[in-house]
C-alpha positions in Angstrom: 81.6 89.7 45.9 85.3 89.2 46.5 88.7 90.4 44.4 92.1 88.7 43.8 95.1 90.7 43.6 98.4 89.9 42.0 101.2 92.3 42.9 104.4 91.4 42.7 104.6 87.5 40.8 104.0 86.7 37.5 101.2 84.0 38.5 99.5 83.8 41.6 96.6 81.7 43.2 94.1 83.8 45.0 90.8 82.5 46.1 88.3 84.7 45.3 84.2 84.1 45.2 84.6 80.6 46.5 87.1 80.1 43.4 90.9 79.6 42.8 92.0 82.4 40.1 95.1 82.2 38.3 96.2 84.7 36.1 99.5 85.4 35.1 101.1 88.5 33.8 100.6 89.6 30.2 103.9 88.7 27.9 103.6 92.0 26.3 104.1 94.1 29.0 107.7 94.1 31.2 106.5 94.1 34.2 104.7 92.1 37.2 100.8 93.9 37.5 98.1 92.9 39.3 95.0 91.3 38.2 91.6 91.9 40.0 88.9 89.8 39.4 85.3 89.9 40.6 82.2 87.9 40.2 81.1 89.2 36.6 84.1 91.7 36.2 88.2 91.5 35.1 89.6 94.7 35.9 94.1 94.9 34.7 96.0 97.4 33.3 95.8 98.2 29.8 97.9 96.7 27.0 98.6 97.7 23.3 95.6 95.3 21.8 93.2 97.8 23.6 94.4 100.6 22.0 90.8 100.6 19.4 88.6 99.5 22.2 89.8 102.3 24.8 89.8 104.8 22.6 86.0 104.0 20.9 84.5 103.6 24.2 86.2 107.2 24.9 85.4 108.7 21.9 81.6 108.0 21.9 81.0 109.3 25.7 82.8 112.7 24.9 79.6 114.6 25.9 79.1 112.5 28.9 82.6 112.9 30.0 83.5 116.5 29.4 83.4 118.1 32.6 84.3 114.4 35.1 87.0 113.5 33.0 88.7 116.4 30.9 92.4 115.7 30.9 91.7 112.1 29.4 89.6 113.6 26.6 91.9 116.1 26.1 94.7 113.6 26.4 93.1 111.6 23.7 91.5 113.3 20.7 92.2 110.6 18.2 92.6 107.2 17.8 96.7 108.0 16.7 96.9 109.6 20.1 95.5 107.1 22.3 98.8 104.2 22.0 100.8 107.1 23.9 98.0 107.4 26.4 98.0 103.5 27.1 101.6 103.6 27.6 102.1 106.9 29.5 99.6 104.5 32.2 102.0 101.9 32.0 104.8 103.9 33.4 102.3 105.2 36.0 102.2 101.8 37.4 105.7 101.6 36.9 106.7 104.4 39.4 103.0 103.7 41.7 101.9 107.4 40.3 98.9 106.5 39.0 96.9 102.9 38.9 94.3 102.8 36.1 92.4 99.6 35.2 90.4 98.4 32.3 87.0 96.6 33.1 85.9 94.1 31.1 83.6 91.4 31.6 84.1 87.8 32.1 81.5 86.3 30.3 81.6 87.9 26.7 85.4 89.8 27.0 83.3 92.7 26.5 85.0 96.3 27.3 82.8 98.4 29.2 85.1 100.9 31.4 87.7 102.4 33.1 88.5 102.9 36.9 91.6 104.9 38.5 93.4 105.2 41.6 96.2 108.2 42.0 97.7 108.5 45.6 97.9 111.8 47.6 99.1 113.1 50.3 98.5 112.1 53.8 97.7 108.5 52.9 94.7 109.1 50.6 93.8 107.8 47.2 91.4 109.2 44.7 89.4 106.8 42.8 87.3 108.0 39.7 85.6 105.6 36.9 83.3 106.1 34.6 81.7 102.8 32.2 79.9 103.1 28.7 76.3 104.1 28.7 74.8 100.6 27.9 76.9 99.0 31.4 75.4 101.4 33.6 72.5 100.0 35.7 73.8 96.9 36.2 75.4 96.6 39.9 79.3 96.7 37.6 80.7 100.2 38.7 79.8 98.9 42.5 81.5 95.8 41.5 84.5 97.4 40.2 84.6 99.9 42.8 85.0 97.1 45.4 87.9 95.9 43.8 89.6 99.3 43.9 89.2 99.5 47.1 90.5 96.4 48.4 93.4 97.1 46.0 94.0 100.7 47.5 94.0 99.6 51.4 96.5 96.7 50.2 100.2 97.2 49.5 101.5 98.7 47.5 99.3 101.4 47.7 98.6 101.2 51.9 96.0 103.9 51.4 94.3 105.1 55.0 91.5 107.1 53.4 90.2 106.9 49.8 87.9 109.6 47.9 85.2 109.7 45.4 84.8 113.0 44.0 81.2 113.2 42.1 78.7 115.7 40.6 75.8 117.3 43.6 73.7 116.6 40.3 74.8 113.0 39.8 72.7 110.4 42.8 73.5 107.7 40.8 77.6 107.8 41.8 76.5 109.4 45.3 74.8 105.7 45.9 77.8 104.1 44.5 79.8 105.5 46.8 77.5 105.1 49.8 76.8 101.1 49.3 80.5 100.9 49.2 81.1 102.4 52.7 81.8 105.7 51.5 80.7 108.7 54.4 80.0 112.5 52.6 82.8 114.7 53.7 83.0 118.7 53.4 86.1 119.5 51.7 89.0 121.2 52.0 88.4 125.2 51.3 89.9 126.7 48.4 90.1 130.5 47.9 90.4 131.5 44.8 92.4 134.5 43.6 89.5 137.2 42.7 90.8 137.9 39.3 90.7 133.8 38.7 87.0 134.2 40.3 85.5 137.1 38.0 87.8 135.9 35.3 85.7 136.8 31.8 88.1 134.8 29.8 86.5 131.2 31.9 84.0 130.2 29.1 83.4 127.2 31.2 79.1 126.9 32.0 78.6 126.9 35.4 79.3 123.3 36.9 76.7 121.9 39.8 79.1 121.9 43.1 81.5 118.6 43.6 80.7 116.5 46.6 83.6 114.4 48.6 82.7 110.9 49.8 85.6 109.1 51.8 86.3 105.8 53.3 89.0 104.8 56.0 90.8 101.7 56.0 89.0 99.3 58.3 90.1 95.8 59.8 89.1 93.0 56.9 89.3 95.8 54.3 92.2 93.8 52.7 
C-alpha cells in the first residue's frame, strides 16, 4: 500500500503502488492541496460539490458519532450549515491549522469517510476518522490511516509523534492503530477542578475511559 502527496504544485507525478499518479489541483478551490492516493482509496480536501454528500454521510451516523466526534455534529446540524463547515476546512489548510480529508473510493467515486490531522505542541499530530457504517470491515480506515501518516511525518506538517485517541470499549480502532505501528501510551494527567468533577449540571452518561496510541517518526516513514 503506498500514498502520493502533492503539496505545493498544481500537478505532480508521484509513483505510488507501482503506478505514476497525476492529479492536479481542483479549479474551484484557490489554492495548491495535496492529493493522497492509495490502492482502493482517494483521500483530498473537501470542495463545494460535496456539500450533500458530507453532510448525509454525517447526518445518518449521528448516533454513532455523538460522543467521538461532537464538535462536527454540533458544527453541522443541517444541511444549510454544512457549506460553512466545508469552507471553515478550507481555511484550515490555508493557515496548516487543521488538515481534514475526504475518502472516497477509486473504483465507484463512492463517499465513504472522513480522516483529520490537527498539529500540537511539541511536534505531535492528532489524527481521528471515522467512515460510514457499510465501509467498515473492509481493510479502508487502515488504508486511509496509512496515508495520514505518511502525510503527517512529511512537510509541511514534519510531525515527530502522531496520536490516535479511541474508545477502551472500541477494539476495532485499537487494531487500527496497532497494525499501523501505533504503541498504547498512558496519557498526560488531567485534574479536574472538584466542582467540574461532581458537577450535577454534566448530563453527559458516563463515557468508557479514552486510550492514547502514538507513533514516532521513523526512517522510511516519508
Amino acid at each position: 500500500m503506498g500514498a502520493s502527496l502533492v503539496p505545493k504544485s498544481r500537478s505532480a507525478t508521484l509513483p505510488v503502488s507501482g503506478k505514476v499518479v497525476v492529479r492536479p489541483a481542483a479549479a474551484t478551490l484557490s489554492f495548491p492541496f495535496p492529493v493522497l492516493e492509495t490502492t482502493r482509496l482517494l483521500l483530498r480536501p473537501y470542495e463545494p460539490a460535496d456539500t450533500e454528500a458530507f453532510y448525509s454521510l454525517l447526518h445518518r451516523s449521528r448516533e454513532r458519532l455523538r460522543y467521538s466526534f461532537p464538535d462536527r455534529l454540533r458544527a453541522v446540524p443541517t444541511l444549510a450549515a454544512a457549506p460553512a463547515q466545508l469552507a471553515a476546512f478550507a481555511d484550515d489548510w490555508r493557515t496548516g491549522r487543521f488538515y481534514v480529508l475526504g475518502i472516497w473510493l477509486h473504483e465507484t467515486g463512492a463517499y465513504i469517510g472522513d480522516i483529520c490531522l490537527m498539529p500540537q505542541r511539541g511536534s505531535q499530530a492528532e489524527i481521528g476518522y471515522y467512515l460510514a457504517a457499510e465501509a467498515e470491515g473492509h481493510g479502508y480506515a487502515r488504508e486511509a490511516l496509512a496515508a495520514v501518516c505518511q502525510f503527517g511525518f512529511a512537510p509541511p506538517v514534519r510531525a515527530e509523534r502522531l496520536l490516535i485517541r479511541c474508545f477502551a470499549d472500541n477494539p476495532r480502532a485499537q487494531a487500527v492503530a496497532r497494525a499501523l505501528g501505533f504503541l498504547p501510551q498512558e496519557p498526560p494527567a488531567t485534574e479536574l477542578p472538584a466542582w467540574l468533577r461532581l458537577s450535577f449540571w454534566d448530563s453527559q452518561p458516563p463515557q468508557p475511559p479514552i486510550l492514547h496510541f502514538v507513533r514516532t517518526v521513523a526512517a522510511g516513514d516519508y
